[in-house]
C-alpha positions as CSV (number, residue, x, y, z in Angstrom):
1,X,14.0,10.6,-12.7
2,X,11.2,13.1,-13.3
3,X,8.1,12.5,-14.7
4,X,5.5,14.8,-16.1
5,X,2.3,13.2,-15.0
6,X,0.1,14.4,-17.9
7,X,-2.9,12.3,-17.8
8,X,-4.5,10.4,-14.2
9,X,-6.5,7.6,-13.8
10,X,-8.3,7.7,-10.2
11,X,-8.7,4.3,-8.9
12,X,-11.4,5.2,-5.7
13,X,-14.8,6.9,-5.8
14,X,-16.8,9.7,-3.8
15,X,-15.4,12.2,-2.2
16,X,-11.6,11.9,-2.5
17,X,-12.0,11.2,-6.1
18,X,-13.1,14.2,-6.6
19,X,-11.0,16.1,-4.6
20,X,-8.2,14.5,-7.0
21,X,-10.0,15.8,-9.8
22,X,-10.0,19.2,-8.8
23,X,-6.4,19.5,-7.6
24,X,-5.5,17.4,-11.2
25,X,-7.8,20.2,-13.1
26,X,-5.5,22.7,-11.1
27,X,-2.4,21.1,-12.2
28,X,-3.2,20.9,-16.0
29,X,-3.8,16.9,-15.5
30,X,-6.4,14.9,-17.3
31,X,-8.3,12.2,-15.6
32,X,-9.9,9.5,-16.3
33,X,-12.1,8.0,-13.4
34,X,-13.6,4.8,-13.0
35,X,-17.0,3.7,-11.6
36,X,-18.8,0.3,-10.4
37,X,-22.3,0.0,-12.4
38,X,-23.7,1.7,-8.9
39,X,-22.1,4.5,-9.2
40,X,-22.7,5.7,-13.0
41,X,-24.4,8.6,-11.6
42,X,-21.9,10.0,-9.1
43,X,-19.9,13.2,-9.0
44,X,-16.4,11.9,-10.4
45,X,-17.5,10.6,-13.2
46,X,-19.2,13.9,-14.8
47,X,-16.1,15.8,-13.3
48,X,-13.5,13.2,-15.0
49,X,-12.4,13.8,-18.6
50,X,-12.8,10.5,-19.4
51,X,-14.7,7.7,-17.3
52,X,-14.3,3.9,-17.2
53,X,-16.9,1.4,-15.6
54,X,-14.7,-1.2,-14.2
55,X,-17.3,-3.9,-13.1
56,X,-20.4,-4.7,-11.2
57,X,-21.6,-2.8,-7.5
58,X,-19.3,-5.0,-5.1
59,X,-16.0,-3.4,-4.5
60,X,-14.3,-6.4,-5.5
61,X,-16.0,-6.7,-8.7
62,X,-15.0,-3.2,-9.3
63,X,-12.7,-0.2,-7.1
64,X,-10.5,-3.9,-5.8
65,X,-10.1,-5.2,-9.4
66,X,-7.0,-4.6,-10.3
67,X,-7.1,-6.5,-13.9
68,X,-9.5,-4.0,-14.8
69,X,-8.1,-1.2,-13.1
70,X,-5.2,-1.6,-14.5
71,X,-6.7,-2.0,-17.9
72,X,-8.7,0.7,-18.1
73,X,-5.8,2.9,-17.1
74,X,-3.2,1.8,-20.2
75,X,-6.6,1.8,-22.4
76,X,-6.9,5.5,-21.9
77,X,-3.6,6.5,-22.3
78,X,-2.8,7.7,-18.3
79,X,0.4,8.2,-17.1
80,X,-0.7,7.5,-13.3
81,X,-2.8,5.8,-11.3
82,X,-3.9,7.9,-7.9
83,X,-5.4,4.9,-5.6
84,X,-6.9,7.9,-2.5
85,X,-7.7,6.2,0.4
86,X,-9.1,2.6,1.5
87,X,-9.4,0.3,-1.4
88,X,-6.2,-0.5,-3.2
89,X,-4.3,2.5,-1.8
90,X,-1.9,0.3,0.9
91,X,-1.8,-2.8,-1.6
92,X,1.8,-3.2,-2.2
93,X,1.0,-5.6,-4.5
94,X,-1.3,-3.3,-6.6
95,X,1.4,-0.5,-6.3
96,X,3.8,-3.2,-7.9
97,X,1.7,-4.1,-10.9
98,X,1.5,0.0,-11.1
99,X,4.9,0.4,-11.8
100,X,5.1,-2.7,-14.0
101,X,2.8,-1.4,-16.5
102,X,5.2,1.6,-16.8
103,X,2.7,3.6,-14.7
104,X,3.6,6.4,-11.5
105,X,2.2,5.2,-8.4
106,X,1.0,8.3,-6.5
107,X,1.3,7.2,-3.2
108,X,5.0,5.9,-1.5
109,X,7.4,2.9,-2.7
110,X,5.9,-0.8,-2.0
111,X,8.6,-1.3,0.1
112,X,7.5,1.2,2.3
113,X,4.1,0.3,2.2
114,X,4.9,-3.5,3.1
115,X,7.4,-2.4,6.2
116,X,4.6,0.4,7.6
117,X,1.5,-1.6,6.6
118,X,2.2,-4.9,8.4
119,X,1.7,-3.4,11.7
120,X,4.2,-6.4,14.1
121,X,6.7,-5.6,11.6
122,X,6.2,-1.1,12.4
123,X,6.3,-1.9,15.2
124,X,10.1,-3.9,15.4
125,X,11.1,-1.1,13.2
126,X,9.9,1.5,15.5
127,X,11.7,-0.1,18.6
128,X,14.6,-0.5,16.3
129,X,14.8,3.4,16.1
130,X,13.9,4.0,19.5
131,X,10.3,5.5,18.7
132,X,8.1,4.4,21.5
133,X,5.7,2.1,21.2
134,X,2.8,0.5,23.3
135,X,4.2,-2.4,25.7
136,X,2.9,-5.9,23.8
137,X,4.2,-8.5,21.9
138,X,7.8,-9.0,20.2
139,X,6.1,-10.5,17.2
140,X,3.2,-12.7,16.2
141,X,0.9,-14.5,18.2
142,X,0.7,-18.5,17.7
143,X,-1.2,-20.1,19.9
144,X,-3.8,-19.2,23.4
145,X,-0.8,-20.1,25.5
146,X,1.7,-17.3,23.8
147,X,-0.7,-14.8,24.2
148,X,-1.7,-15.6,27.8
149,X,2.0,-15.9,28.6
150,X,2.4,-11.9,27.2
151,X,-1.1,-10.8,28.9
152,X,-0.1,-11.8,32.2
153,X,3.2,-10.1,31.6
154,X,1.8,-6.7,30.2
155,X,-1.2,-6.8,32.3
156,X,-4.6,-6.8,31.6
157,X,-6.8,-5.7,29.9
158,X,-5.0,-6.4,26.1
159,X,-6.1,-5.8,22.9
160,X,-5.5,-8.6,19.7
161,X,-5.0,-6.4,17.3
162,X,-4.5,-8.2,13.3
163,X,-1.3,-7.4,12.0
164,X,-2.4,-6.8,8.6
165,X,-5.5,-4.9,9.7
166,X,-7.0,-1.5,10.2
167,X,-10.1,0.4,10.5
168,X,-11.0,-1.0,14.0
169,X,-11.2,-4.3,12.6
170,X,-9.8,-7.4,13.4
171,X,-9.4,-6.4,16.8
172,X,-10.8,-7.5,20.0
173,X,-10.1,-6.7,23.8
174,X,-9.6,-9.6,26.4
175,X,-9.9,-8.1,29.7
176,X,-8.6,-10.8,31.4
177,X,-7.4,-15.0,30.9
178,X,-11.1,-15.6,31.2
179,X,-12.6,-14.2,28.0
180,X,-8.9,-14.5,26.1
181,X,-9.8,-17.6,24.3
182,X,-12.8,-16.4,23.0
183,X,-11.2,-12.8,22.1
184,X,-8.1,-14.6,20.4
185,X,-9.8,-16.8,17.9
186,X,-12.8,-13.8,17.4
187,X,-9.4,-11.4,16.4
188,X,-8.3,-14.2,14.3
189,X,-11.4,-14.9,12.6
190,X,-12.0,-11.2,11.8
191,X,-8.3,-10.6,10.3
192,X,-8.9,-13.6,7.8
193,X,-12.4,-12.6,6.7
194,X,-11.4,-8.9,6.0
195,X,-7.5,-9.0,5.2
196,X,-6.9,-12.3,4.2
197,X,-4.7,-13.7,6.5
198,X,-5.3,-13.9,10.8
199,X,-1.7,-13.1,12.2
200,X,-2.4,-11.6,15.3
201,X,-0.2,-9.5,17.7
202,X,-0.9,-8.2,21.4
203,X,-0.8,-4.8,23.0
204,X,-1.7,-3.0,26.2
205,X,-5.0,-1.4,26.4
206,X,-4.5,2.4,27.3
207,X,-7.4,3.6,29.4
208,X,-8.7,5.5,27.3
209,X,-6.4,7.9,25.9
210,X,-6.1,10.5,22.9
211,X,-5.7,10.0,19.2
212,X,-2.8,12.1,17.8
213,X,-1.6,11.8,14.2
214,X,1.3,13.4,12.9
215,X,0.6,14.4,8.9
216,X,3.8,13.6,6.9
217,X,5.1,15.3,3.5
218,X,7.9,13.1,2.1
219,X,10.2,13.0,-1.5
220,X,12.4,10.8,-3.3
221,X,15.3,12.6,-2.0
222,X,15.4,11.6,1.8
223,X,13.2,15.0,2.7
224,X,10.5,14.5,5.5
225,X,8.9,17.1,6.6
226,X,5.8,17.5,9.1
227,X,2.5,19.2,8.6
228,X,1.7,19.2,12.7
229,X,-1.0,17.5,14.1
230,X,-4.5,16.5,14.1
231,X,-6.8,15.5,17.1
232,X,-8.7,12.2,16.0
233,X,-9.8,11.2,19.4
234,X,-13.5,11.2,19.2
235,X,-14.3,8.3,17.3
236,X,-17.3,5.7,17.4
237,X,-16.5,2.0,17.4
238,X,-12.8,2.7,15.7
239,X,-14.2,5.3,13.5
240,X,-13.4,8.7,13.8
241,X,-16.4,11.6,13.7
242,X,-14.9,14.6,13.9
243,X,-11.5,15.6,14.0
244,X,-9.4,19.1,14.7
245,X,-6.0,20.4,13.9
246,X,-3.8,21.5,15.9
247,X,-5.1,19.4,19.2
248,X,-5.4,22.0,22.0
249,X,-4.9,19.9,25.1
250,X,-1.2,18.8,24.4
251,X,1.5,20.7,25.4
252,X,4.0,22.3,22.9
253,X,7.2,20.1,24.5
254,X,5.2,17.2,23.6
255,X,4.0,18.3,20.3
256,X,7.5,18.5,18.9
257,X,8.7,15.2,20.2
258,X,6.2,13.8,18.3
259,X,7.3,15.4,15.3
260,X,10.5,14.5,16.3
261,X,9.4,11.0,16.5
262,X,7.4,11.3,13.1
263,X,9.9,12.1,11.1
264,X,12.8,9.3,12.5
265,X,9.7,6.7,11.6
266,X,9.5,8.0,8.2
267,X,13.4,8.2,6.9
268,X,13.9,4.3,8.7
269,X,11.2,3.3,6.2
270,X,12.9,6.0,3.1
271,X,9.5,6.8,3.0
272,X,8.3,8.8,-0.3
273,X,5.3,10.0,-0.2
274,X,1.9,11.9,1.9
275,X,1.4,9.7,5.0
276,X,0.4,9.9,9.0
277,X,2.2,8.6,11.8
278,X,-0.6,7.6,14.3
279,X,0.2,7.9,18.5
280,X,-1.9,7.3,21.4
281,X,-1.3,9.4,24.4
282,X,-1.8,8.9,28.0
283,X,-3.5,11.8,29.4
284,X,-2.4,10.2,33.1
285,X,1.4,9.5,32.5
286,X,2.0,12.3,30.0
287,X,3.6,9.4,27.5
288,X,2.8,8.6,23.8
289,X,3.5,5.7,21.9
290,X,3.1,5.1,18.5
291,X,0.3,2.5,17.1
292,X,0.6,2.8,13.1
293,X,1.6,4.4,10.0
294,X,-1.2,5.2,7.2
295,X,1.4,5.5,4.1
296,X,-1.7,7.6,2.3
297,X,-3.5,10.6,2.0
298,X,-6.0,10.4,5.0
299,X,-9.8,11.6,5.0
300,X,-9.0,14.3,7.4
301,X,-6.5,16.0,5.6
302,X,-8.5,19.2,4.5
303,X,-8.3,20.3,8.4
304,X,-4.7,20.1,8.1
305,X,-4.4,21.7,5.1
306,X,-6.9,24.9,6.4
307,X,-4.2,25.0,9.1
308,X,-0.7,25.2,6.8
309,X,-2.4,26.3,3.7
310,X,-0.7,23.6,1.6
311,X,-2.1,21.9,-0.5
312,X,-1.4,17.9,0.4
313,X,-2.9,16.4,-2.5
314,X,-0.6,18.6,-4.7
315,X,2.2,18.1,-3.4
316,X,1.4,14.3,-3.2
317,X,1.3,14.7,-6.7
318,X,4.3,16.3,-7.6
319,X,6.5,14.2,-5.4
320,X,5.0,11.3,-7.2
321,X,6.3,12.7,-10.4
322,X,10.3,12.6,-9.0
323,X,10.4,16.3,-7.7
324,X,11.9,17.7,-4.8
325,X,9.6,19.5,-1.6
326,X,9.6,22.9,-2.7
327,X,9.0,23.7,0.7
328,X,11.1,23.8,3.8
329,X,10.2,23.4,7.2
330,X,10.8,26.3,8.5
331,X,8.0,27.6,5.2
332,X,5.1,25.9,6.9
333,X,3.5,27.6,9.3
334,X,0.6,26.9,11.7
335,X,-2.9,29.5,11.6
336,X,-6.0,29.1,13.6
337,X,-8.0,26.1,14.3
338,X,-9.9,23.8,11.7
339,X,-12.7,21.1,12.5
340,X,-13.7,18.5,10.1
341,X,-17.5,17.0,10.8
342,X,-17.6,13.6,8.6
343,X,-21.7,13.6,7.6
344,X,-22.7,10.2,6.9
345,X,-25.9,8.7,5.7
346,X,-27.1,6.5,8.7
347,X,-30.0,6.7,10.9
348,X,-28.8,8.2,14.8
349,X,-32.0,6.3,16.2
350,X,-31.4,2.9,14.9
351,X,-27.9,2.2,16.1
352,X,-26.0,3.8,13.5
353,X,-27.7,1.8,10.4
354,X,-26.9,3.1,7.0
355,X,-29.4,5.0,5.3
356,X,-28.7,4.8,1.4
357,X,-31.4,6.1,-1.0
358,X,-32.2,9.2,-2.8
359,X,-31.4,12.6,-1.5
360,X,-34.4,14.9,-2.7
361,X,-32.9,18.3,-1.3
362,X,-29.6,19.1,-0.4
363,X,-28.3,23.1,0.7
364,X,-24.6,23.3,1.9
365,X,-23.5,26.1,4.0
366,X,-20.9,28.6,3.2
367,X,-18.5,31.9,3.8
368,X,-15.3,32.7,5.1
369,X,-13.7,29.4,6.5
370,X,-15.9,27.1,5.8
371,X,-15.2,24.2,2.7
372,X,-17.2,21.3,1.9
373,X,-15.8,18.2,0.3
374,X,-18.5,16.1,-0.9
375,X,-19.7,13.9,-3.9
376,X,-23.5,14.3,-3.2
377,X,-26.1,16.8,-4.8
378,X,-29.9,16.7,-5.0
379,X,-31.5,13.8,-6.6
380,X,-28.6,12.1,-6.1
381,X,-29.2,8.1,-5.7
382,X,-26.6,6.7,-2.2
383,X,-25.9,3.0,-3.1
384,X,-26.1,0.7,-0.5
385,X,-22.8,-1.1,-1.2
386,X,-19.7,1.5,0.0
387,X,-19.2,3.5,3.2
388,X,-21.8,5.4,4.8
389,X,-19.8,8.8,4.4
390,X,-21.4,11.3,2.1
391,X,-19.5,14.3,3.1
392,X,-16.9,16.7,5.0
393,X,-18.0,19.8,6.8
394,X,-14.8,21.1,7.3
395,X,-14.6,24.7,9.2
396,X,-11.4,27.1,10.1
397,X,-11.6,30.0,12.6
398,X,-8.6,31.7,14.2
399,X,-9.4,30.3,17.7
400,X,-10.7,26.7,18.9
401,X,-14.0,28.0,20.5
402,X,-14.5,30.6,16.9
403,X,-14.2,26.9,15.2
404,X,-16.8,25.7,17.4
405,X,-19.3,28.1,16.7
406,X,-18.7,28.3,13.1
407,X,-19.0,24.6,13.0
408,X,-22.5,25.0,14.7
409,X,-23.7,27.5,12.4
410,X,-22.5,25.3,9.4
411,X,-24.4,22.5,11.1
412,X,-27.7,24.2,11.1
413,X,-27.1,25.2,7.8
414,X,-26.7,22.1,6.4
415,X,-29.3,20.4,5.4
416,X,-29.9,17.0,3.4
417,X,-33.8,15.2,2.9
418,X,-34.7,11.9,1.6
419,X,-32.1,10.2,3.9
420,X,-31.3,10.3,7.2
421,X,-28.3,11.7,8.3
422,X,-25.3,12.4,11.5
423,X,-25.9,15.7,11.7
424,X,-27.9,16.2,14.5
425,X,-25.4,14.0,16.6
426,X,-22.8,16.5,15.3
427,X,-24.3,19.1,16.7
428,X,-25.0,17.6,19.8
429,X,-21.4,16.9,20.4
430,X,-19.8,20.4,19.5
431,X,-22.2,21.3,22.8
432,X,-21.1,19.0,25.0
433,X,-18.8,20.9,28.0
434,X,-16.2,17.8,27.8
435,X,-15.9,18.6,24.0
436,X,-15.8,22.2,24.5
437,X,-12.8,21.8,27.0
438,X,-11.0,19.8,24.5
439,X,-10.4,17.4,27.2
440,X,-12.3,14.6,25.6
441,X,-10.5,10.7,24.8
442,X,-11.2,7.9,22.7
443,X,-13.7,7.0,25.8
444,X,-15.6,10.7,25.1
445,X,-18.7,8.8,22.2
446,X,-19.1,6.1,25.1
447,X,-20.2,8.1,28.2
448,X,-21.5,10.2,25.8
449,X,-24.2,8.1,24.2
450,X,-25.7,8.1,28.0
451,X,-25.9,11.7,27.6
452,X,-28.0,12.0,24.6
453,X,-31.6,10.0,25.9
454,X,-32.6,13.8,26.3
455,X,-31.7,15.3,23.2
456,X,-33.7,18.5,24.2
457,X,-31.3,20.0,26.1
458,X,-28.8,20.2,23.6
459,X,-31.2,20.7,20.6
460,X,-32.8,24.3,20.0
461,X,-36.1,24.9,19.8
């Protein structure tokens, strides 16, 4: 059944809410966006037609309240409800109560979300289908003794990773029976606190290897098509810093048994929506394996979209609304490079703390290639109680080391007083030889880090 989605209620903040805004504007949709009492003053809400506080500066007062969300959402007459990323956006149970106010859910079924998002059950699915997967455990961990008994099967060092968890959390690394206690109960602990329940499951750590994701484009009518892949390797403490699309070490055989592999995940799932299939590949045996699914538009997707020139929050959109991929795979082709920098308020010289507060000055950089997705200006107040990401720097060129320097340039454009900011480390890393190469891992932020004591070498003067 089709659906005209004439009027969207935006159930995040920053950045990606306005992002929806603008594709919605685009589209001829009206929005409505809500806000938590810290965030009267922020971007979405003056770009919104109509704007809805939804409760106090705590997410969960607020962008996790569903009651309200909900509410304000049938108040103002929407159609939708587009949840972005993080928050609500891989809550079955929110995408449930969606549908059972008569509302489109713009993001995939809650069927799909519950098979993909609990990551023990992915992974049996995965297996079931014959997409590899990284040697662990069959199912949940119990007790110290079941997950010794895997460990010394799989071989150390293992990583407890929480079933229902994600952003590097809930998930600890025992490097061998002697600190496994400790790192079992610390996994548990960490899954309760932050996802509500501490099922744990155990994998093989992978020395260090790359972060490839596969973006996904998906309809109602058993369509799956890919959008390539993104690089997401160099990341901080789980966190990814920048990414780049396509990824330039990995050969072209490889690539498209990922793709391969992508797309098998997706249609065992009858998955319906914008998603990424997430791998980790050894750069020593030449094998992936797949770690996760994200069934939702991803922060990085403006690099992938610079790439294919689709637009991925459109088509989200219109999928959402019962219609069919307009596009075929053979349609999509892949241009040029594209980076993506993410800029976040924190302070570089005191391990990474965030730096809310007011932003007196703020210049963006600009041209051919280059795109900014933000939700910042000057005078603009940073709350203290969300992520630490202010904006994308997101850069295309038609070759990797034209991306590099473009990004540089952008960087030194850039600028952003009254807070302190990543961008210095930014430019640091785009350099670095190793991230020059392209040859960098997960691993690359860690031996990194050792580099930067003398920043003068890679700073200007």
């Amino acid at each position: 059944m089709i659906i005209m989605i004439k009027k969207m209620l935006i159930a995040n903040r920053g950045e990606i809410a306005v992002r929806i805004i603008r594709a919605c504007k685009e589209m001829g949709i009206k929005t409505v966006a809500i806000y938590s009492t810290a965030d009267a003053s922020s971007l979405h809400v003056e770009l919104a037609d109509q704007s809805v506080c939804v409760g106090g500066p705590k997410a969960k007062d607020s962008y996790l309240n569903m009651s309200n969300i909900l509410s304000a959402a049938c108040l103002t007459g929407c159609d939708a409800i587009h949840p972005g990323f993080g928050f609500l956006s891989e809550n079955s149970k929110f995408a449930r109560l969606v549908n059972k106010c008569g509302l489109v859910f713009v993001g995939p079924n809650p069927e799909a979300i519950d098979m993909m998002g609990n990551k023990n059950e992915a992974r049996k699915i995965m297996i079931e289908n014959k997409v590899p997967v990284v040697p662990g455990s069959k199912g949940i961990i119990e007790s110290v003794a079941d997950g010794l008994k895997v460990s010394e099967e799989i071989g150390y060092p293992v990583l407890i990773k929480a079933s229902n968890g994600g952003g590097g959390k809930g998930m600890r690394v025992a490097t061998s029976k002697d600190n496994f206690e400790d790192a079992f109960y610390t996994a548990k602990a960490e899954a309760k606190a932050n996802f509500g329940d501490d099922e744990v499951y155990i994998e093989k750590l992978l020395n260090n290897p790359k972060h490839i994701e596969v973006q996904i484009l998906a309809d109602k009518f058993g369509n799956v098509l890919h959008l390539f892949e993104r690089d997401c390797s160099l990341q901080r403490r789980k966190q990814k810093l920048i990414e780049e699309a396509p990824c330039f070490s990995l050969r072209n055989d490889i690539k498209e048994q990922m793709y391969a592999d992508a797309i098998k995940a997706c249609k065992a799932v009858k998955y319906d929506s914008v998603g990424t299939i997430e791998f980790l590949y050894d750069t020593t045996t030449k094998k992936y394996y797949f770690i996760e699914m994200n069934t939702r538009i991803q922060v990085e997707h403006p690099i992938t979209e610079m790439i294919t020139n689709v637009d991925i929050v459109k088509n989200q959109i219109r999928v959402a609304e019962g219609l069919e991929l307009s596009l075929k795979q053979e349609d999509i082709k892949q241009n040029g490079y594209a980076m993506e920098c993410r800029i976040n308020a924190e302070d570089i010289d005191k391990d990474f703390a965030p730096s809310p507060g007011k932003i007196t000055f703020l210049h963006t950089p600009g041209g051919k290639g280059i795109r900014i997705d933000g939700s910042v200006y000057t005078n603009y107040e940073i709350p203290p109680f969300y992520d630490s990401m202010i904006l994308k720097l997101i850069v295309f060129a038609p070759t990797r080391l034209e991306c590099i320097r473009k990004m540089r340039a952008a960087l030194e454009e850039l600028i952003i007083e009254g807070v302190k900011t990543n961008i210095e480390y930014h430019y640091m890393i785009l350099h670095n030889p190793v991230f020059i190469s392209g040859n960098y891992n997960i691993g690359f932020i860690e031996n990194f880090a050792k580099e930067i004591q003398d920043r003068d070498k890679y700073i200007s003067k």
